[in-house]
N, C-alpha and C positions, 0 to 999 in steps of 0.2 A: 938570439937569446933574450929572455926576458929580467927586467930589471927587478932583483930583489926588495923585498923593505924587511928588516925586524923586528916593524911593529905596525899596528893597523890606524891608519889616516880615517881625516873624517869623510872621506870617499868611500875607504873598503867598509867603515862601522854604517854608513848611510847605506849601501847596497844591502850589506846584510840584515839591516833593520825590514828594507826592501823584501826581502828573500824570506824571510821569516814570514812575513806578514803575508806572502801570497803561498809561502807552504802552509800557514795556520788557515787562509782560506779555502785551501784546495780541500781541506777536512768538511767543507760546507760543501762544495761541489760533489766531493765522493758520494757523501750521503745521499745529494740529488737523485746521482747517476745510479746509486744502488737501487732505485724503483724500479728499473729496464734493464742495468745490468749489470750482471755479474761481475767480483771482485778481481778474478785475475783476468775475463775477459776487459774489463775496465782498463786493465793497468795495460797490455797489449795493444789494448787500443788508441792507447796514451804514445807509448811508447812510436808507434804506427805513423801515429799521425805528427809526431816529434820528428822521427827519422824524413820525413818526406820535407818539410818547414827546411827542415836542417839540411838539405842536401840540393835546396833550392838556394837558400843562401850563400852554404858554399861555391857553388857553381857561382854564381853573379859578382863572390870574390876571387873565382878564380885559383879555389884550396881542393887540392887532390885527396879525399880521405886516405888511398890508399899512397904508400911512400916505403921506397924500398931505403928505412931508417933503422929498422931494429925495432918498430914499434909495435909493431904486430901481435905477436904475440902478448909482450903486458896487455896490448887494447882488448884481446880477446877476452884475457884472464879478468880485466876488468868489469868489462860486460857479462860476463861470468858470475859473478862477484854482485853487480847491480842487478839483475835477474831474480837469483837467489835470494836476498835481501827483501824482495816483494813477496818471493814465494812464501819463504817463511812469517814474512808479517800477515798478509789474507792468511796462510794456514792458521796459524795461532788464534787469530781475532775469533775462529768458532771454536775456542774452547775459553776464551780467556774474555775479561772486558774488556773497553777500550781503554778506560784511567787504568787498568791492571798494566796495559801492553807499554804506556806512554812510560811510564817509569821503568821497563825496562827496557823499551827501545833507545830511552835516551842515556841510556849508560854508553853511546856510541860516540860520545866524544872524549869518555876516559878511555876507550878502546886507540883513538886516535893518541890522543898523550905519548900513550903507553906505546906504543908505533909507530911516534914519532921520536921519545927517546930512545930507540932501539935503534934505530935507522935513520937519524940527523940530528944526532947531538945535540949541533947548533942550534934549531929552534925548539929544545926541549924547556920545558915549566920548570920553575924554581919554587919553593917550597910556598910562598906566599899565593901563586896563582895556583896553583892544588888544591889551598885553602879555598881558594875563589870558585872554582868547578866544585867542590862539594858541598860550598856555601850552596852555589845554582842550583844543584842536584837537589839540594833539601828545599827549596823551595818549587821544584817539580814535585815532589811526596809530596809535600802539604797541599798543592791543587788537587792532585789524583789520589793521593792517598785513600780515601773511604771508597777506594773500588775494593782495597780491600778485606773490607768489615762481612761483605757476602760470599760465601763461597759453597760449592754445588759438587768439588771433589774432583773435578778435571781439569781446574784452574793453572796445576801445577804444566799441565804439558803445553798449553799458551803461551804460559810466561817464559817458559824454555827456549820454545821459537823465538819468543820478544828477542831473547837474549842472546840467540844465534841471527836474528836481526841488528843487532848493534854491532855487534863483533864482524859482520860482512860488509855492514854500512862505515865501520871505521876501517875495515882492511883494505876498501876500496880506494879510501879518502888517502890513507900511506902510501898505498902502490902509485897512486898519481903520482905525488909527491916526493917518493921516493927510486923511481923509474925513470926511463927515459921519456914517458909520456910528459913527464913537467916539462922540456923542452920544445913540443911540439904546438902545433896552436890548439888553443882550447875546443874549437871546433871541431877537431877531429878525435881530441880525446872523448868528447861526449859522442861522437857517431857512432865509436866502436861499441859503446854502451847502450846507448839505443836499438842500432843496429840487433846486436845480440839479442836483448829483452825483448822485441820484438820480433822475433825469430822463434823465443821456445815461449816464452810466455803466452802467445796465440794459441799456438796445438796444446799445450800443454792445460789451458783452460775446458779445451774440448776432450784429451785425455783422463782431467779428473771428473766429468762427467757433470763440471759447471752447466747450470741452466741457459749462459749464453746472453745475447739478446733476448729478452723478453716482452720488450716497449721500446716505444723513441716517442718521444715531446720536444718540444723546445725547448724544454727549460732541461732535458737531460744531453741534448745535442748541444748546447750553448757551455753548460758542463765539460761535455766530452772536451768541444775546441778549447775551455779554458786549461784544463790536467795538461793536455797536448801544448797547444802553442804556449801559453805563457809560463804553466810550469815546465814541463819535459824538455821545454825546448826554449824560450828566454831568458829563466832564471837558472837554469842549470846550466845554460851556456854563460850565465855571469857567474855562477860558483865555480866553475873551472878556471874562469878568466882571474879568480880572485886567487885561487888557489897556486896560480903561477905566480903571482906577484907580491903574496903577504905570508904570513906563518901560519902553518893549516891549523891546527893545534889552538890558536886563538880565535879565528875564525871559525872554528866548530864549537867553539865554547859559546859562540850566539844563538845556536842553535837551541839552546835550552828557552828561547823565548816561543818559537815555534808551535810547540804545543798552550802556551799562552794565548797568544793572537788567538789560537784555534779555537779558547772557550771565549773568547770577546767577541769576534765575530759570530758565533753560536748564540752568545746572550742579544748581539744585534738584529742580525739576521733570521735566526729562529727561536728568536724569545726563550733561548733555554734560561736556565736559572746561575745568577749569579751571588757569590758567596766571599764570605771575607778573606777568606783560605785564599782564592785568586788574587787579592790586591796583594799579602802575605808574600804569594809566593811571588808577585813583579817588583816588592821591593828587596829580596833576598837574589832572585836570578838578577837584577841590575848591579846590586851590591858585589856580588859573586863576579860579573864578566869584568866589573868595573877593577878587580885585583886582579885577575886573569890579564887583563889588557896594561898593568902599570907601567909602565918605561922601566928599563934594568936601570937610570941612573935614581929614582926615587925608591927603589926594591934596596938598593946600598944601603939608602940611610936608615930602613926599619929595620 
């Protein structure tokens, strides 16, 4: 069994500072990768080269992914779950922007909330850290907000996907959480996810008649290994790892930095343009996690 906390140390807030910052970079890589290839071929390929990292490792610890526990099935539903979540976001992404899709993909950590006061009481938000998630929230609009000032008439079935993207990406996040999979080691909860994603996300990129590989460079092969080994598969093995040990619920409410990192590194990386809107919105999402995350014995005295 793993030892609970009901609140996040400066270990889990340091990791997830961590975690953000290589999912806001992976937004640099993707784009790499999109010059050779395709979006759900991408993500397969991610996933591919995750599941193999990961099944290397387990081996040399000596962790069986498969375990006649009862876990099975959640693992499947899971990977189910992670799957879909990518398919709907590539789907969406050709009809919608990117700043369109960000604001509502990230409505996935009040899906979490919401999911988790349903199904654990215990680490449910009290009316102050609510405040704090729609503090963050609004300073996600204010970065991506003027995606949308343009619109071409199809925008509305993107957003939709965005939005069936949050809600798979948070229902993922409770079923851990709330399943027998919070029990088991973190590594086998991500295989089953992997595993899966990488199973229909491959064909399923050749079924919708994705263009596939188109090219390989270095610089989209160096890409590919970062999506795979260090996201898919180091930092998602440390989101699991967190997710056993701290309140998900708060933990996901860092998430809204995420898509921050993603334009700073943008502005570094690829000289995109940066705006005031962006500092705006890192002093509202810091202010927002910063109530999200208070101690119940300081929540007393407000």
């Amino acid at each position: 069994m793993f030892t609970r906390r009901d609140h996040l140390d400066s270990l889990a807030i340091g990791l997830m500072l961590l975690l953000c910052f290589l999912w806001g970079f992976q937004q640099i890589t993707i784009k790499i990768a999109n010059a050779g290839v395709s979006p759900l071929m991408q993500a397969g390929i991610r996933s591919f080269i995750a599941v193999i990292a990961l099944s290397i490792w387990m081996y040399a610890r000596n962790i069986r992914p498969f375990q006649k526990d009862g876990t099975l099935i959640p693992g499947i539903i899971s990977g189910l779950l992670f799957a879909i979540e990518f398919i709907f976001m590539y789907w969406g992404l050709t009809y919608t922007s990117a700043s369109r899709a960000v604001i509502f993909v990230y409505l996935a950590p009040f899906v979490v909330a919401l999911g988790i006061h349903w199904f654990i009481p215990n680490e449910k938000l009290n009316r102050i850290q609510v405040i704090g998630m729609i503090l963050a929230f609004t300073g996600i609009i204010i970065a991506f907000g003027e995606g949308f000032t343009v619109l071409s008439g199809k925008e509305w079935i993107g957003d939709l996907a965005c939005v069936f993207t949050a809600i798979f990406w948070g229902a993922t996040t409770v079923l851990v959480r709330a399943s027998k999979l919070i029990s088991i080691e973190p590594s086998r909860v991500l295989y089953y996810q992997l595993l899966v994603s990488a199973v229909l996300l491959l064909p399923l990129s050749l079924l919708l008649g994705e263009s596939g590989i188109t090219h390989i460079s270095p610089q989209i092969l160096a890409s590919l290994a970062f999506q795979g080994l260090i996201v898919a598969f180091a930092s998602y093995l440390t989101w699991f790892w967190l997710i056993a040990h701290y309140p998900a619920a708060r933990l996901s409410a860092y998430t809204f930095f995420t898509p921050l990192f993603g334009v700073l590194c943008g502005v570094f990386f690829l000289n995109e343009k940066f705006t005031a809107g962006v500092v705006v919105a890192l002093v509202l999402v810091t202010i927002g996690i910063y109530l999200v995350n208070l101690k119940s014995v300081k929540l007393r005295k407000l």
